[in-house]
LODRENTOR-595727 format. One record per residue: residue in three letters; chain; x negated, y negated, z negated of N, C-alpha, C in turn. Coordinates in nm, 4 decimals. Atoms other than C-alpha are relative to their C-alpha. Layout:
<fikols>
ALA,A,X,Y,Z,X,Y,Z,X,Y,Z
...
</fikols>
This chain:
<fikols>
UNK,A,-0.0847,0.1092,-0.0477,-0.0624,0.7710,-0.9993,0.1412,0.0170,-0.0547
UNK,A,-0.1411,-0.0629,0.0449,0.2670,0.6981,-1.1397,0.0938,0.0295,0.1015
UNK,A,-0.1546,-0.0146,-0.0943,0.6245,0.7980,-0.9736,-0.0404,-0.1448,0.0775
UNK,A,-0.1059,0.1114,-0.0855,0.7392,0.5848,-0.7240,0.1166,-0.0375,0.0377
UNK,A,-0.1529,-0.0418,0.0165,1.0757,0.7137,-0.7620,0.0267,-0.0628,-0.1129
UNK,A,-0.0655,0.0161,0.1682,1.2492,0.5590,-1.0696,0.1786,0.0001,0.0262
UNK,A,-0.1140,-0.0244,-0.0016,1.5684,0.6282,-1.1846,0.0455,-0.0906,-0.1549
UNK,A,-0.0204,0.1027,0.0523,1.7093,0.3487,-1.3057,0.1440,-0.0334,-0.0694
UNK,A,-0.1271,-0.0008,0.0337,2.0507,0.3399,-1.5981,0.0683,0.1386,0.1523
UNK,A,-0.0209,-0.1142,-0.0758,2.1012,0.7183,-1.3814,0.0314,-0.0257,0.1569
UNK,A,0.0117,0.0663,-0.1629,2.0526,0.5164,-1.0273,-0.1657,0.0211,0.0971
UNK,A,0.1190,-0.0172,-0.0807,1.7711,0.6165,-0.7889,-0.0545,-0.0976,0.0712
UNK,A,0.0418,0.0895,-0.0296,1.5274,0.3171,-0.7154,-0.1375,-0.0115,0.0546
UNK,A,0.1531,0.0753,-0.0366,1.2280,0.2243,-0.5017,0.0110,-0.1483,0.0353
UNK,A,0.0678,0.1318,-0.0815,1.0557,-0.0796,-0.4169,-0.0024,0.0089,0.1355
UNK,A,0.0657,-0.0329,-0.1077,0.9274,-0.1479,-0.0345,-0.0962,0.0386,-0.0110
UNK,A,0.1939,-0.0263,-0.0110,0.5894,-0.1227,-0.1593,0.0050,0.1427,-0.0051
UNK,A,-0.0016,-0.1880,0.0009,0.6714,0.2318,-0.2872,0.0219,0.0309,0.1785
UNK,A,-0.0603,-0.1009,-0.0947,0.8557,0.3302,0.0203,-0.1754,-0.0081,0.1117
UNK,A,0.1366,-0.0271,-0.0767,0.5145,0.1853,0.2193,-0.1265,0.0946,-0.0609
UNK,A,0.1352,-0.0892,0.0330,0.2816,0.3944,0.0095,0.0333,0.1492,0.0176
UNK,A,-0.0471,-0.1554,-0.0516,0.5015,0.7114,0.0405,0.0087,0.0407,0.1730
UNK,A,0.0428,-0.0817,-0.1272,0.4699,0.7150,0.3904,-0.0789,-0.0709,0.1080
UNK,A,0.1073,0.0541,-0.0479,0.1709,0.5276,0.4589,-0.0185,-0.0546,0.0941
UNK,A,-0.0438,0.1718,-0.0435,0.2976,0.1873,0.5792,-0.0476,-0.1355,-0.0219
UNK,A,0.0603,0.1485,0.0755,0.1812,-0.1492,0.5684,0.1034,-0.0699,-0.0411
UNK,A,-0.0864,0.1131,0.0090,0.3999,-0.3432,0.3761,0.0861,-0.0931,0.0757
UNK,A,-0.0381,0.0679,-0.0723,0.4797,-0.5886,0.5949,0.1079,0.0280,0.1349
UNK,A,-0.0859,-0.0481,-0.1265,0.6237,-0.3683,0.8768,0.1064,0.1027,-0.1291
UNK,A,-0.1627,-0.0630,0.0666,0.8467,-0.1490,0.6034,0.1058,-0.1460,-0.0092
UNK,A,-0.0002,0.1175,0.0263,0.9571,-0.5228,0.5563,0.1110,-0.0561,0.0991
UNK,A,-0.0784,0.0472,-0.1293,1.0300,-0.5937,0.9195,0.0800,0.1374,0.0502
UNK,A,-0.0775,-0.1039,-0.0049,1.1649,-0.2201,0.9578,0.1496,-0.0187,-0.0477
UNK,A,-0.1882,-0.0138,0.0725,1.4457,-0.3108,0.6640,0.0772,-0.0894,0.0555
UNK,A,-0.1064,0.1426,-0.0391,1.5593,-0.6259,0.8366,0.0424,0.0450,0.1513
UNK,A,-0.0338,-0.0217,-0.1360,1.6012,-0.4637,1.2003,0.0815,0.1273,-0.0240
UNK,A,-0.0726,-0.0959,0.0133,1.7544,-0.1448,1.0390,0.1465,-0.0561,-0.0605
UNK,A,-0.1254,0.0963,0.0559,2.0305,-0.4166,0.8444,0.0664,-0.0771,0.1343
UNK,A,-0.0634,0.0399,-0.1245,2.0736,-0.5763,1.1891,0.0626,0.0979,0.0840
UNK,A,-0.0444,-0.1112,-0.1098,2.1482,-0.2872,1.4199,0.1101,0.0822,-0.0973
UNK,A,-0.1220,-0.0896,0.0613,2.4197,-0.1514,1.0894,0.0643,-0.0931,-0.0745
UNK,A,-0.1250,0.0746,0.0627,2.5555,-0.4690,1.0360,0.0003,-0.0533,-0.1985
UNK,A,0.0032,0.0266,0.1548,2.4258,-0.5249,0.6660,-0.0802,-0.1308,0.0252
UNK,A,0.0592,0.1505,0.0182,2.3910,-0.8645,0.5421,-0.0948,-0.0223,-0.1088
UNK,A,0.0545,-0.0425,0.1303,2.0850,-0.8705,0.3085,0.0124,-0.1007,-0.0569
UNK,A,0.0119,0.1328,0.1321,2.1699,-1.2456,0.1408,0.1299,0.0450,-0.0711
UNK,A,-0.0512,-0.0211,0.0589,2.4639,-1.0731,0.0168,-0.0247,0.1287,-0.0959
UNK,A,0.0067,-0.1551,0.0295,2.5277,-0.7782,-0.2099,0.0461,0.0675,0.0679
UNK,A,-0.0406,-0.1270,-0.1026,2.5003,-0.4251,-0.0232,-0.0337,0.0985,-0.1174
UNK,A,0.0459,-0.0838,0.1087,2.4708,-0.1075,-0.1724,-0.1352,0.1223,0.0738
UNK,A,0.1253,-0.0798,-0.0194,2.1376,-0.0509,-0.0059,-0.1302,-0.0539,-0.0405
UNK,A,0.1186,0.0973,0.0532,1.8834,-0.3515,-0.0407,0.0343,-0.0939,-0.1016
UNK,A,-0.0233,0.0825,0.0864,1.8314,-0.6095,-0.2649,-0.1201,-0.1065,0.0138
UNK,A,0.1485,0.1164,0.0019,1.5820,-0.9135,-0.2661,-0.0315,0.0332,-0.1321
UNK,A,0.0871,0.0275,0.1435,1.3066,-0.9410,-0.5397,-0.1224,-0.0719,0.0439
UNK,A,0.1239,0.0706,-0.0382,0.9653,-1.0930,-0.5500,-0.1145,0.1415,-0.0990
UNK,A,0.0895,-0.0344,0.0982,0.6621,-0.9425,-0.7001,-0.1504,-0.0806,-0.0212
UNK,A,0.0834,0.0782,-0.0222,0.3389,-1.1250,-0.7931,-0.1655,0.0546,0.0412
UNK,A,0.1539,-0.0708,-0.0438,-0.0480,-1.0302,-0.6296,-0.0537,-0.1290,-0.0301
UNK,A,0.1758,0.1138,-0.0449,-0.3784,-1.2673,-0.7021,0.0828,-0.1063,-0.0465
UNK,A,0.0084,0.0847,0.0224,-0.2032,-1.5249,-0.8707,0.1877,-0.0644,0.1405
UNK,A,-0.0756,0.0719,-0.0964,0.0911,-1.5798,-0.5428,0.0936,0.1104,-0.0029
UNK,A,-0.1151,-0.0842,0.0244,0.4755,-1.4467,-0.5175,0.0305,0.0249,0.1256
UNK,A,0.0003,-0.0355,-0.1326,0.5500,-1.2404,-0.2244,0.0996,0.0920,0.0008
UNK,A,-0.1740,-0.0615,0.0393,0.9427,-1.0916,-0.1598,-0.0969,0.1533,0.0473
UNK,A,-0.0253,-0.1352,0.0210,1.0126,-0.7438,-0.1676,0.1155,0.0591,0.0118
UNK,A,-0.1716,-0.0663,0.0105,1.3510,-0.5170,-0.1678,-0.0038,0.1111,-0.0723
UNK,A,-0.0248,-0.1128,0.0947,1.4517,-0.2790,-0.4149,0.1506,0.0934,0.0794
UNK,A,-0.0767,-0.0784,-0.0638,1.6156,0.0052,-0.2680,0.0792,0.1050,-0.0929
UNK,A,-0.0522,-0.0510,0.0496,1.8944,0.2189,-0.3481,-0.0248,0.1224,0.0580
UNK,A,-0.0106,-0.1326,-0.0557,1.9691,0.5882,-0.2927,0.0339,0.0276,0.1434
UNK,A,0.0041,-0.0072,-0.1417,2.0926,0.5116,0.0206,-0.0394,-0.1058,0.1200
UNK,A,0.1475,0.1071,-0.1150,1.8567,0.2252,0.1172,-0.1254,0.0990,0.0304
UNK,A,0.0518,-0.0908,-0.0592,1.6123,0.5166,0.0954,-0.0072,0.0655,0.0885
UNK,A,-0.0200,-0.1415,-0.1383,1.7504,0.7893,0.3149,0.0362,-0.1124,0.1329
UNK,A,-0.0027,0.0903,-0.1095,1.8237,0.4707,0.5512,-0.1152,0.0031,0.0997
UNK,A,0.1233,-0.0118,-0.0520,1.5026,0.3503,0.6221,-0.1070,0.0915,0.0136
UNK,A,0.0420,-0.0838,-0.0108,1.3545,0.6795,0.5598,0.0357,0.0646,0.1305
UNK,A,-0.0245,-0.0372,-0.1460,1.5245,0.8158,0.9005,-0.1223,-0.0809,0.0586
UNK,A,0.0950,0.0035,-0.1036,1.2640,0.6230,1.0632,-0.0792,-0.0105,0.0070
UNK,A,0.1092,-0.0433,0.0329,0.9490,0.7553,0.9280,-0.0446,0.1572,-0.0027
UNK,A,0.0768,-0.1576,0.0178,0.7658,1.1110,0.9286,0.1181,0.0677,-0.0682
UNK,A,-0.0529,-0.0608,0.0513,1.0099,1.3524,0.9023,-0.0351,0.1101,-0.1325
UNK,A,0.0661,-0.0975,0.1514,0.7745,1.5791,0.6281,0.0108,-0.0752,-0.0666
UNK,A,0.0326,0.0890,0.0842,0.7077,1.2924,0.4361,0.1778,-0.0509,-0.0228
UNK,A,-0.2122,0.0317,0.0930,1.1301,1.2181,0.4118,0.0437,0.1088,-0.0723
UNK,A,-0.0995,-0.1563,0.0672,1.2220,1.6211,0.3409,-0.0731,-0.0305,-0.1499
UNK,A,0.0569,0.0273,0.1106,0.9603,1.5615,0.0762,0.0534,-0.1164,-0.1432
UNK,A,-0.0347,0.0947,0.1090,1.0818,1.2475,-0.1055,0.1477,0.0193,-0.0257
UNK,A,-0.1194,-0.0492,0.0291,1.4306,1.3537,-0.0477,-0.0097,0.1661,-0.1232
UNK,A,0.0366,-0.0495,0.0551,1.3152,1.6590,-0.2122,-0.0232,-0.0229,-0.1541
UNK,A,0.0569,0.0779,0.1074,1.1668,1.4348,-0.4812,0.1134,-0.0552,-0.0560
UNK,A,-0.0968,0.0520,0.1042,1.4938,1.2397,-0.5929,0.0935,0.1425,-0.0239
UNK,A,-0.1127,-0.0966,0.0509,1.7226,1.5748,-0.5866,-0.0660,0.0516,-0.1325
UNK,A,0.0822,-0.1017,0.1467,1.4303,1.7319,-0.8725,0.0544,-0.1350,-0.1067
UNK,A,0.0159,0.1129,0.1278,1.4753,1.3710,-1.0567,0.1273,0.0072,-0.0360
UNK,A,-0.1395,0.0223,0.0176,1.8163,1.3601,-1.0336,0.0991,0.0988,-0.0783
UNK,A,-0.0748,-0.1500,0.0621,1.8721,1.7409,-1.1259,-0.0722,0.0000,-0.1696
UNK,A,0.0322,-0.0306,0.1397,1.7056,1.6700,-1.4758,0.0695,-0.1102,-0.0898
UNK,A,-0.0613,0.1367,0.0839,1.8846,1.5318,-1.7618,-0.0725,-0.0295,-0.0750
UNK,A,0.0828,0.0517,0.0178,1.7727,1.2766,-1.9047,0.0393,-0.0423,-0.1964
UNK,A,-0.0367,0.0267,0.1472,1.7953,1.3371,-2.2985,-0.1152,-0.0913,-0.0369
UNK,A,0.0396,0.0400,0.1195,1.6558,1.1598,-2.6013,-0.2252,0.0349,0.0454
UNK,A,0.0802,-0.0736,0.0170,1.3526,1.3979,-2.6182,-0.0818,0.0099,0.1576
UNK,A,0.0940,0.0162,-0.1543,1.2775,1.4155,-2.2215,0.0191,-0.1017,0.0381
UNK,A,0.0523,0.1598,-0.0734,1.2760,1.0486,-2.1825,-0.1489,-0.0041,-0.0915
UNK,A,0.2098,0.0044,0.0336,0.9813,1.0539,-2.4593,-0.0883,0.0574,-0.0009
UNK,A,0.0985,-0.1074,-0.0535,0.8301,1.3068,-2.3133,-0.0677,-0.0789,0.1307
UNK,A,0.0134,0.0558,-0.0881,0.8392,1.1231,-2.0100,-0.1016,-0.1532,0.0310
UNK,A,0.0530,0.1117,0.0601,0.7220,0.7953,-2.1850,-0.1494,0.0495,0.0159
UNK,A,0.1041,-0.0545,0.0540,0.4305,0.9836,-2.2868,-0.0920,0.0542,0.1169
UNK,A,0.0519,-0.0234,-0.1437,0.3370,1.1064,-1.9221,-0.0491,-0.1509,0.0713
UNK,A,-0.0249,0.1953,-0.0447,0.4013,0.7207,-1.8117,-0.1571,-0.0186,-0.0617
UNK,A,0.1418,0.0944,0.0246,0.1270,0.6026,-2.0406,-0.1198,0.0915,0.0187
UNK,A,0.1234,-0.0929,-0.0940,-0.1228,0.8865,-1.9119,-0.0731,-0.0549,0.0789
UNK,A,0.0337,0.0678,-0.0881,-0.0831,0.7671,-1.6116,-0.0420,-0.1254,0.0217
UNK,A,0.0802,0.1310,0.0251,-0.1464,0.4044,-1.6864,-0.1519,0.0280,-0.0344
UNK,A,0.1225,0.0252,0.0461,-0.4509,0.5281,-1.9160,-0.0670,0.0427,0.1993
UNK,A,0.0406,-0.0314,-0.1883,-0.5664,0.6701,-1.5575,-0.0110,-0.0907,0.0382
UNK,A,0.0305,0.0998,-0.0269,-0.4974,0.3909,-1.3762,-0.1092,-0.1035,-0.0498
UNK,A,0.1253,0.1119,0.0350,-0.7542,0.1642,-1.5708,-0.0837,0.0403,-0.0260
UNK,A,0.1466,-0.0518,0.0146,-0.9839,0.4296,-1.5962,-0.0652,-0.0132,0.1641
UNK,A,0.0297,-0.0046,-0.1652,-0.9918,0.4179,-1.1888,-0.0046,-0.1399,0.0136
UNK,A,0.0330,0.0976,0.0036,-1.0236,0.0703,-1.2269,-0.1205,-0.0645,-0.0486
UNK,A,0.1210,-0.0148,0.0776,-1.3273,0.1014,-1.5060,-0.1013,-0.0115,0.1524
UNK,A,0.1127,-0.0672,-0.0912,-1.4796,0.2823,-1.2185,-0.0523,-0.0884,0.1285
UNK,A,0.0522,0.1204,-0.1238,-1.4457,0.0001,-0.9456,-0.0794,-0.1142,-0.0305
UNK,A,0.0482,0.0917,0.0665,-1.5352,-0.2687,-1.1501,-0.1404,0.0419,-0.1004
UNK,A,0.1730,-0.0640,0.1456,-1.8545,-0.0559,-1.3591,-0.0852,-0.0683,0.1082
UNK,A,0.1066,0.0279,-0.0974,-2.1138,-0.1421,-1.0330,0.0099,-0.1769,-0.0046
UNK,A,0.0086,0.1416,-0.0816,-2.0385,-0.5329,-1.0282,-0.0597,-0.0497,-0.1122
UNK,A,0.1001,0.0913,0.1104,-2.2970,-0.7432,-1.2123,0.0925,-0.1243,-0.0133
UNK,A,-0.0614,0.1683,-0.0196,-2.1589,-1.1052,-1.2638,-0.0736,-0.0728,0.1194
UNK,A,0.0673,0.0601,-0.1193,-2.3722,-1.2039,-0.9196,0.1342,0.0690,0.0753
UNK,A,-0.0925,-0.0908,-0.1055,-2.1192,-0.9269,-0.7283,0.1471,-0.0308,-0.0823
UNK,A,-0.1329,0.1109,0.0600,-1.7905,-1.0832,-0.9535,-0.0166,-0.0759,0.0872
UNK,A,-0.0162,0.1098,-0.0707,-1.8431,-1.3718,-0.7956,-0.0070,-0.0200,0.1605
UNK,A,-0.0015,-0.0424,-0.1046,-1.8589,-1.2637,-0.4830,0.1146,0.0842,0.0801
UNK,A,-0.1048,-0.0510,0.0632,-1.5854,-1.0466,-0.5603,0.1483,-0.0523,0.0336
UNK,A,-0.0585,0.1247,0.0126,-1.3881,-1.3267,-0.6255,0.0451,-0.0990,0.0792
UNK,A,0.0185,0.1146,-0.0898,-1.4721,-1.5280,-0.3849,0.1473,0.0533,0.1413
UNK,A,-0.1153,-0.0437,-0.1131,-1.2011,-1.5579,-0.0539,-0.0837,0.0214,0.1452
UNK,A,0.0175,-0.0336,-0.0930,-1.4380,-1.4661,0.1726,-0.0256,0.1633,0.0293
UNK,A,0.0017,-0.1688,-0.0568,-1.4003,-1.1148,0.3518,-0.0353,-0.0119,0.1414
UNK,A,0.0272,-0.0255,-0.0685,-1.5513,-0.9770,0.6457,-0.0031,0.1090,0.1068
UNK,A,-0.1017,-0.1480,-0.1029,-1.4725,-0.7096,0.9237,-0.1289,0.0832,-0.0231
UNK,A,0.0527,-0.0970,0.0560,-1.5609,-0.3761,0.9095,-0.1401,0.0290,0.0724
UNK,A,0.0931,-0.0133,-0.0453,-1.8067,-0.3898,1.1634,-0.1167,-0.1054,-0.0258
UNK,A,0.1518,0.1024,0.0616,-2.0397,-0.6869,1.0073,-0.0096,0.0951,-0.1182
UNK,A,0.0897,-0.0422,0.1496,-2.0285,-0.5034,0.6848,-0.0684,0.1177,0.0119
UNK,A,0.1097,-0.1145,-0.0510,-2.2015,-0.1672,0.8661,-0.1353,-0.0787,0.0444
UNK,A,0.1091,0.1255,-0.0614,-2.4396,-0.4700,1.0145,-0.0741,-0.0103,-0.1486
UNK,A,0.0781,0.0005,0.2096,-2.5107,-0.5092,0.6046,-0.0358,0.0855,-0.0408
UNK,A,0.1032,-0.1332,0.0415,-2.5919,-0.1797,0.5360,-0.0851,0.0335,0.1050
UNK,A,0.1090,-0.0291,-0.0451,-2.7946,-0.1364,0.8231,-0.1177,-0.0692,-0.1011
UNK,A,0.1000,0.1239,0.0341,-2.9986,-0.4787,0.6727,-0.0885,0.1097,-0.1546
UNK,A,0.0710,-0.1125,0.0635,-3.0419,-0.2147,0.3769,-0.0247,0.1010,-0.0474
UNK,A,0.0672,-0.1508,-0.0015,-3.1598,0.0654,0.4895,0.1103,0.1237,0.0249
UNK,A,-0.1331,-0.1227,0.0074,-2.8112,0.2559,0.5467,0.0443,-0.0414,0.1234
UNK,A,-0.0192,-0.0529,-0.1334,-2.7986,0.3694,0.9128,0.1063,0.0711,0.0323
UNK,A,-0.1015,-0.0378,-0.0353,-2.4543,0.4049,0.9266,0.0658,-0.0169,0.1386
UNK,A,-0.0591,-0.0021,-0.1291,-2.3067,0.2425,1.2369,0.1518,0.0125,-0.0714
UNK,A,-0.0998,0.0464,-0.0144,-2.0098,0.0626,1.2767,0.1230,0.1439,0.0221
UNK,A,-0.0827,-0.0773,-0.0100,-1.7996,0.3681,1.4317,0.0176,0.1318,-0.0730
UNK,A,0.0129,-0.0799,0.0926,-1.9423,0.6229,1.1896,0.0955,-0.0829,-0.1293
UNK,A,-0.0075,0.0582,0.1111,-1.8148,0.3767,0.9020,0.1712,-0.0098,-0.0074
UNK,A,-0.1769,-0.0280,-0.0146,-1.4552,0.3592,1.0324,-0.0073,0.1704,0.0127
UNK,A,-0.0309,-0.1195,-0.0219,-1.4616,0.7273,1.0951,0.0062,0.0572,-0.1500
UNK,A,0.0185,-0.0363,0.1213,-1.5980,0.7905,0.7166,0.1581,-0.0243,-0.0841
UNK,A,-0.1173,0.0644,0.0556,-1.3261,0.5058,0.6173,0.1861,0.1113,0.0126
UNK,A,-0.1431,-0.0414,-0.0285,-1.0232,0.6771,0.7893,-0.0361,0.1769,-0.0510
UNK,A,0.0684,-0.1141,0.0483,-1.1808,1.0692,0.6646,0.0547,-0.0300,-0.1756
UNK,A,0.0234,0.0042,0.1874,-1.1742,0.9474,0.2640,0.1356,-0.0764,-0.0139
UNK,A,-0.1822,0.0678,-0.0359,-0.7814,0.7814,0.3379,-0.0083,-0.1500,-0.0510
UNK,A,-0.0817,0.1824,-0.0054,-0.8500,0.4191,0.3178,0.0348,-0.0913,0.0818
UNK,A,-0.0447,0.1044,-0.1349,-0.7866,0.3083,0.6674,0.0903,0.1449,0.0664
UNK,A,-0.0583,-0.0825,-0.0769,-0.4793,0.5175,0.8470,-0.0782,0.0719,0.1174
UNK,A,0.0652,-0.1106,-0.1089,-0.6116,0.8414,1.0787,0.0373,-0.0465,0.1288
UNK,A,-0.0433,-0.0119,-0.1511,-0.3629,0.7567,1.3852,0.1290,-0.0784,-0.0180
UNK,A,-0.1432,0.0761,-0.0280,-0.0210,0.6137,1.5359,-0.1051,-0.1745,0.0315
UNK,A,0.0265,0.1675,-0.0373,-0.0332,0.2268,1.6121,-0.0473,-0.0793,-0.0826
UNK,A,0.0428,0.0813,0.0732,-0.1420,0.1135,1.3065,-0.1322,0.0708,-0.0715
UNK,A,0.1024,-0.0765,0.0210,-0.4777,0.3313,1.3332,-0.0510,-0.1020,-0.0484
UNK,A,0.1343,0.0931,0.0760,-0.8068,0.1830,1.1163,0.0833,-0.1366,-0.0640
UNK,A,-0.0643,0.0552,0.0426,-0.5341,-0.0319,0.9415,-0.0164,0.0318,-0.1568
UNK,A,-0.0122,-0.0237,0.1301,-0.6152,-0.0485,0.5709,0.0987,0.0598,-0.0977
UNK,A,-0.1234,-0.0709,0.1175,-0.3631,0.1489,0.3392,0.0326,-0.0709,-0.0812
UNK,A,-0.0934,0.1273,0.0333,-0.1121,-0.0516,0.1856,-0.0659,0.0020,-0.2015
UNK,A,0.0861,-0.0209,0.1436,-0.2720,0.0857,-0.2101,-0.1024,-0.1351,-0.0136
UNK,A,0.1514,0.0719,0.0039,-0.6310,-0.0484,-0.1120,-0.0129,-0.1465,0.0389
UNK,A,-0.0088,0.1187,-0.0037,-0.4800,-0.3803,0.0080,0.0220,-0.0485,-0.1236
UNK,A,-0.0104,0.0151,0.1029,-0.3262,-0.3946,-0.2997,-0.1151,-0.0493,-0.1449
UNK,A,0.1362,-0.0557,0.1072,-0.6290,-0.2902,-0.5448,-0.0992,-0.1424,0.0457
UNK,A,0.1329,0.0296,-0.0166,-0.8411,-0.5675,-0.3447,-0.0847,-0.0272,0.1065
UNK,A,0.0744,-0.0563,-0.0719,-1.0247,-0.3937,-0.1369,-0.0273,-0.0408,0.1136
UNK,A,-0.0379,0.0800,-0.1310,-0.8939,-0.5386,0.2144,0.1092,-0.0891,-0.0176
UNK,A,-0.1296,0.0881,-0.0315,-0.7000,-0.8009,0.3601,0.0754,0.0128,0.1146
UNK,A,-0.1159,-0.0212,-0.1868,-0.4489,-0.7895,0.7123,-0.0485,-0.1182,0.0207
UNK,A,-0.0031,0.1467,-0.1311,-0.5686,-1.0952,0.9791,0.0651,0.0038,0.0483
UNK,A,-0.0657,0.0267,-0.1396,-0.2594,-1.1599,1.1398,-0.0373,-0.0790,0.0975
UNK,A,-0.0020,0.1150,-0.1149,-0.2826,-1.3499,1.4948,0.0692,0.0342,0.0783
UNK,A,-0.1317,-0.0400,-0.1023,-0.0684,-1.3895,1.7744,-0.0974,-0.0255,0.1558
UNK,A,0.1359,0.0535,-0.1364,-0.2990,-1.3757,2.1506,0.1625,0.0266,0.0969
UNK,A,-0.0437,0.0195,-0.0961,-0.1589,-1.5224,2.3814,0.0050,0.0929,0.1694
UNK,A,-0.0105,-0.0844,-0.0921,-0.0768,-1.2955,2.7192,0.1270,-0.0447,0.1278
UNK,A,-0.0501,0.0180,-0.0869,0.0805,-1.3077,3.0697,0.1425,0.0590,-0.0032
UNK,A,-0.0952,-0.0667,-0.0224,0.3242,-1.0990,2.9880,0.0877,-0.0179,-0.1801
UNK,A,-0.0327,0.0305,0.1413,0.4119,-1.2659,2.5983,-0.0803,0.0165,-0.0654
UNK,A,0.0557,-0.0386,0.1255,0.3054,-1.2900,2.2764,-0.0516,0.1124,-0.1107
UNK,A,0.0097,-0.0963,0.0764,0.1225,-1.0055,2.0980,-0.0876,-0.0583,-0.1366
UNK,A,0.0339,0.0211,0.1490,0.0906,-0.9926,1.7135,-0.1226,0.1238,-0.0112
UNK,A,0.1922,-0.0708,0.0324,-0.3090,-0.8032,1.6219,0.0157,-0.0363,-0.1331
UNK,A,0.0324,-0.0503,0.0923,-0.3661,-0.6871,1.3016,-0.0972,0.0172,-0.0122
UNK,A,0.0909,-0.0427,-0.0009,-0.7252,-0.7040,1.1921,-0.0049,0.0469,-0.1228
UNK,A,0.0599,-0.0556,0.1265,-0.8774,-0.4967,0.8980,-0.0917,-0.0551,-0.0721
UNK,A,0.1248,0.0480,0.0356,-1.1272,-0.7220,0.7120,-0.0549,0.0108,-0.1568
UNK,A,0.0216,-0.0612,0.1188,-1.2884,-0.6266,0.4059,-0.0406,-0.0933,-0.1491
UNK,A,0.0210,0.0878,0.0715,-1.3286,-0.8372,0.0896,-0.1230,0.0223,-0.0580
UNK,A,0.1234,-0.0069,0.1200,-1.6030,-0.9274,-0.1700,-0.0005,0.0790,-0.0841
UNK,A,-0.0342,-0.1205,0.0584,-1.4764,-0.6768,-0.3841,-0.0426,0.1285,0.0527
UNK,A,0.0159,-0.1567,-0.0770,-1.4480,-0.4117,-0.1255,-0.1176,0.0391,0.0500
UNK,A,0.0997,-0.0718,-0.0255,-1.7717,-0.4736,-0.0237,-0.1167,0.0396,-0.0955
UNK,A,0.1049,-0.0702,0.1125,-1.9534,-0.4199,-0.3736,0.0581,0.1668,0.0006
UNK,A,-0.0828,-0.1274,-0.0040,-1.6986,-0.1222,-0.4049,-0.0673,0.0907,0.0959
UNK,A,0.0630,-0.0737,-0.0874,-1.7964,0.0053,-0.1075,-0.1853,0.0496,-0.0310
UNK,A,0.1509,0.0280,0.0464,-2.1812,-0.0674,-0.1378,-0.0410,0.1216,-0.1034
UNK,A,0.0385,-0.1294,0.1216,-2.1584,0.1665,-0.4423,-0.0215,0.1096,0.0927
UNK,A,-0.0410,-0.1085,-0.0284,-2.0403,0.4753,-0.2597,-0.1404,0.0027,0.1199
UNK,A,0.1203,-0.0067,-0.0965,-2.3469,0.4437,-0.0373,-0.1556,-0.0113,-0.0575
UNK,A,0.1528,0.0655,0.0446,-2.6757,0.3434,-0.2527,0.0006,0.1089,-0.1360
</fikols>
C-alpha cells in the first residue's frame, strides 16, 4: 500500500480518507469529526486556515468532498482517535520530515511509488481473476445485500457458515471493524475497493432521532467473497 503521508513542496499532507484508513474510520464520521473539531476552535472551513482545506475526489463515476490536511490539521483531529495509532503517525511524519529530499532520493522514491502501484493492480488482478462476465454483471449491478442474506447464499450452496460465524470470520480477516461503536462496520479501504456499501437511516424514537449504519455487501463483494469460500 502506498504512504498516506505525503509531503508536499516540503509540507506534510493527508487526505480524510487517509486519516480514516490510518485509524480505521469511516469516512464519513472523520468528516463529521473535522467540522465539530473547527466548531468547538473557532475555524472557519469556507475560508483559508492553516489546517483544512476543501477538495473533492471522484468514486464509481460520482464526486464526493474531502479535506486535505495540514501538519497541524493532523495532530488536530488526531487528538481524538487511538492514542497508539497517533504516537505512530506522528512518529511517521517526524521519519518523513527528517529525510532530505535530494535529486537521487526522490527517484528512489519514485521507484518505490511505482512498486507499490504495480502491487496495487496485482491485488486487484486477484479480485477481479474469479468473475466470469455472468459475475461482472452482477458485479456491476447496484444491487447489494446484507451480510446476513449473503450467509443465507452460501448455506443454498453447501457452505454451512452461519450468519454470526460470517461476521466473526469478516471482523477476524479486518474487513468489518473488531469493536467500539462502529463494530461490524465495513473498513473505509473495502468500501472503497467495492466490496461494501454504508445504509444510512434515521429511526425514529421517543427520545429523538437515531442515525443506523447498516453494512450491506455488493455484487462484487459477493463474487469476491464467494471465492474465498468454494
Amino acid at each position: 500500500m502506498k504512504s498516506l503521508i505525503k509531503l508536499e513542496n516540503n509540507k506534510i499532507e493527508m487526505t480524510s480518507r487517509d486519516i480514516a484508513e490510518w485509524f480505521d474510520k469511516r469516512h464519513d464520521h472523520v468528516l463529521r469529526d473535522i467540522r465539530e473539531e473547527c466548531q468547538n476552535c473557532g475555524i472557519d472551513l469556507q475560508t483559508h486556515n492553516p489546517y483544512f482545506g476543501e477538495s473533492e475526489y471522484i468514486e464509481r463515476g460520482k464526486q464526493y468532498r474531502q479535506y486535505i490536511l495540514t501538519k497541524k490539521g493532523i495532530l488536530l483531529i488526531g487528538a481524538r482517535y487511538d492514542s497508539k495509532l497517533r504516537m505512530a503517525l506522528i512518529e511517521k511524519i517526524e521519519e518523513l520530515e527528517s529525510k532530505p529530499q535530494s535529486q537521487q532520493e526522490l527517484l528512489a522514491l519514485a521507484v518505490i511509488e511505482a512498486n507499490d502501484y504495480i502491487e496495487e493492480l496485482n491485488e486487484q488482478f486477484k479480485i477481479d481473476k474469479p468473475f466470469s462476465n455472468f459475475a461482472k454483471a452482477i458485479a456491476n449491478s447496484s444491487d447489494s445485500i446484507s451480510i446476513g442474506a449473503f450467509a443465507k447464499m452460501l448455506k443454498n450452496d453447501g457452505i454451512k457458515l452461519g450468519r454470526n460465524k460470517l461476521f466473526a470470520w469478516l471482523r477476524k480477516n479486518e474487513y468489518l471493524i473488531k469493536s467500539g461503536r462502529e463494530k461490524n462496520n465495513a473498513k473505509q479501504r473495502y468500501v472503497e475497493q467495492g466490496l461494501f456499501e454504508i445504509k444510512e437511516s434515521v429511526v425514529h424514537t421517543v427520545k429523538g432521532d437515531i442515525l443506523t449504519a447498516t453494512t450491506l455487501m455488493t455484487g462484487k463483494g459477493q463474487i469476491y467473497f464467494l471465492s474465498k469460500f468454494i
